[in-house]
C-alpha positions, 0 to 999 in steps of 0.5 A, a space after each residue: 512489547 517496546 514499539 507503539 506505532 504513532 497516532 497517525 492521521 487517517 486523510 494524510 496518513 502521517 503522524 499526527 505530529 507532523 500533519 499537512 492537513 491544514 495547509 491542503 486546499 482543494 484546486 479544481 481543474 478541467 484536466 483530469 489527473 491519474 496518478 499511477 505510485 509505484 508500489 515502493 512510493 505508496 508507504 514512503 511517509 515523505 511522498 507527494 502523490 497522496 498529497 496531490 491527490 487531497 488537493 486535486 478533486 478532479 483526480 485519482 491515485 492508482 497503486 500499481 506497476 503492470 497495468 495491461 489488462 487494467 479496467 481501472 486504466 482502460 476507464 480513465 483514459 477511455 474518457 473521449 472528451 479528455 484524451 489522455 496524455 503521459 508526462 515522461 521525458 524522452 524521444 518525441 515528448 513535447 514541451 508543455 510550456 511552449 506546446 500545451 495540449 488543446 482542450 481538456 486532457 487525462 493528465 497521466 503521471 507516475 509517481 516513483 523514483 526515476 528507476 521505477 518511472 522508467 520499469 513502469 513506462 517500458 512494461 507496459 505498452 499502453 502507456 508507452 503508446 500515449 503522446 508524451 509532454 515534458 517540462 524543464 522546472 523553473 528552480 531546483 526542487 525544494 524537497 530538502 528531505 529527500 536528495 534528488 538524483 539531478 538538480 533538474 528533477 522534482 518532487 510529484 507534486 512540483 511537476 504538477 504545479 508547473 504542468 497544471 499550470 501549463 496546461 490549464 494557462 494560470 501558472 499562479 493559481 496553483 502554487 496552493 499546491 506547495 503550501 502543504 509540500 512546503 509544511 510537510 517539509 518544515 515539520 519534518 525538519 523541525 521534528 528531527 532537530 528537536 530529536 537531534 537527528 539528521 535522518 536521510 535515507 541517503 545518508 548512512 546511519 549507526 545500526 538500527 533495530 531496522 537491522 533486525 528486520 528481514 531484507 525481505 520486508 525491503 527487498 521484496 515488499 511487493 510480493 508479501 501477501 498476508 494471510 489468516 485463516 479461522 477454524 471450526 474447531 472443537 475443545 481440546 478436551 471435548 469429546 468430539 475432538 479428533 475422535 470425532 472432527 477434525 479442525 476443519 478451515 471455514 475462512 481464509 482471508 488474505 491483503 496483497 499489502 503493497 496494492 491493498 487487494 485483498 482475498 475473503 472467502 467463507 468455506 461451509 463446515 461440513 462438521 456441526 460447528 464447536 459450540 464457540 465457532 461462531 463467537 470465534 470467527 465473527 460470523 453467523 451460523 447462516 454465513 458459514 453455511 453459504 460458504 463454498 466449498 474448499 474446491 472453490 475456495 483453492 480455485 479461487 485463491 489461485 486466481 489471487 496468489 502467485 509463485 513468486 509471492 511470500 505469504 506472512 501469517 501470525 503463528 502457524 496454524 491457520 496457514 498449516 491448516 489451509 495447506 491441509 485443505 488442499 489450498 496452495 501456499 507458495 514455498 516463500 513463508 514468513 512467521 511474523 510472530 517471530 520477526 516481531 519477537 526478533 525486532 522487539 528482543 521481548 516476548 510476544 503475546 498473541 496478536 489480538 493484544 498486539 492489534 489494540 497498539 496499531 491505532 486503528 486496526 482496520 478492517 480488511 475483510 469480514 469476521 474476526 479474520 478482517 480485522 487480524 488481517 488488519 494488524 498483520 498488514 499494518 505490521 508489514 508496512 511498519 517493517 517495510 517502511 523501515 527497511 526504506 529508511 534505512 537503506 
């Protein structure tokens, strides 16, 4: 297989050619900041929220776009000694340079393109309710690697500079925040002229492998959910097999890969398990048989998944065997064995092979399912992202 992803450092997340670390410095406020991405800016490789985030100690980064309902929002701005605030423009807002809140406050920011800024703030009434405060940037952005629409707006961590600085009335204490902005944006020049490349995902490019990616994994990025599921399931060529038991499922597990939430449920076999069961699947005979039963599995599951999801699994069988359970899979269904196949144009082995490439595989829930989940999400963010760079 021809694609090797790249180390990638595991605090900034980007390649570790290209990582800011070294210039991050940790500034601690009195206002708190949530961060509420977009789920399309969470994998965006040039995206400042996550940077923000490392800087900020007194801050938290939620990925997410309804947030009604949310225990996570409801305890950040339910903090009475600092009320919360958005910062969005429009009717009513007020102007954080001549008009900053008195007193600590939960600085609340969203963190998207503005079409996405905008879906988020009208969807959801809680956060349409706060008072809002805006602010007019002292210069043009300087994210020369990404065209912003209009030279007034800026890049997530810009807006915090001018507005932390506002608020907390010591505008130069947090100009640290552009040292790593600044890196990040000298590396990636640097890099694409090494490369002879003046890639932009503004800019049209010659066709790609991109091209042989599904338009799904763009398109649709928040809808895919990935999903493995293991088996007791005797040899073929034992004598219990089919005479005597069928494969039966004993664990499903499953990774929203836009939110990270995540599924892992053990089911009890209610056959003797095959002698290899328990080295299989990474799970001892006692956890397989505190596992619930496929009732509660399906219940549960459905309080997961929703109709309008695309599940994406390595090879058939575990989703096939799930749907004979009884478990509900949604009608959008992706093979990704296939699509890797398609996008490499060579054979593919199976995926445990594949998942000592992905550095590191991670872990996403119990069992040997964990780690598989691990690598098929990995796979799905690698082709999501790159249906990004190429739009």
């Amino acid at each position: 297989m021809s694609w090797e992803p790249r180390r990638v450092c595991p605090r900034c997340r980007r390649p570790e050619s290209v990582c800011y670390c070294a210039h991050l410095t940790s500034i601690p406020t009195s206002t708190r900041v949530l961060l509420l991405q977009h789920p399309r800016e969470r994998d965006v490789a040039i995206g400042t929220a996550r940077m923000a985030s490392l800087c900020l100690p007194n801050s938290e980064l939620c990925v997410g776009v309804s947030w009604e309902g949310s225990a996570e929002l409801a305890r950040a701005l339910g903090d009475r000694a600092r009320p919360p605030v958005l910062l969005y423009p429009g009717e009513g807002a007020i102007d954080v340079a001549t008009s900053p809140p008195e007193g600590p406050v939960t600085l609340v920011v969203i963190d998207g393109t503005w079409s996405q800024a905008k879906t988020v703030v009208r969807d959801n009434p809680v956060l349409r309710a706060l008072p809002r405060y805006t602010f007019t940037p002292e210069a043009p952005s300087e994210y020369r690697i990404r065209k912003e629409p209009d030279e007034a707006y800026v890049s997530t961590i810009e807006a915090l500079v001018y507005v932390l600085g506002a608020i907390e009335r010591n505008p130069p204490r947090f100009r640290a925040l552009l040292a790593p902005f600044r890196a990040m944006i000298d590396a990636q020049i640097e890099h694409e002229r090494r490369r002879g490349n003046t890639r932009s995902r503004h800019v049209k490019k010659k066709p790609t492998p991109a091209a042989r990616v599904p338009r799904i994994f763009g398109e649709r990025f928040t809808d895919l959910v990935c999903v493995v599921g293991e088996a007791n399931a005797w040899p073929y060529r034992s004598r219990e097999r089919g005479a005597l038991y069928q494969d039966e499922l004993v664990h499903w597990v499953g990774c929203r890969v836009a939110t990270g939430e995540t599924f892992d449920q053990v089911v009890a076999p209610r056959n003797p398990l095959a002698p290899r069961t328990v080295d299989y699947v990474g799970l001892s005979a006692e956890q397989l048989a505190k596992g619930v039963d496929l009732g509660e599995l399906v219940a549960g599951w459905r309080g997961f998944v929703r109709a309008s999801d695309v599940v994406c699994f390595w090879g058939h069988y575990g989703a096939a065997l799930f749907a004979a359970s009884g478990g509900p899979l949604p009608p959008g269904r992706i093979d990704l064995r296939h699509v890797v196949r398609d996008y490499t144009r060579g054979k593919v082995g199976a995926l445990e092979s594949l998942g000592l490439r992905v550095d590191p595989p991670r872990r996403l829930a119990s069992g040997r399912a964990g780690l598989r989940l691990g690598v098929i999400a990995e796979i799905v963010r690698y082709f999501g992202q790159a249906m990004q760079c190429a739009a």
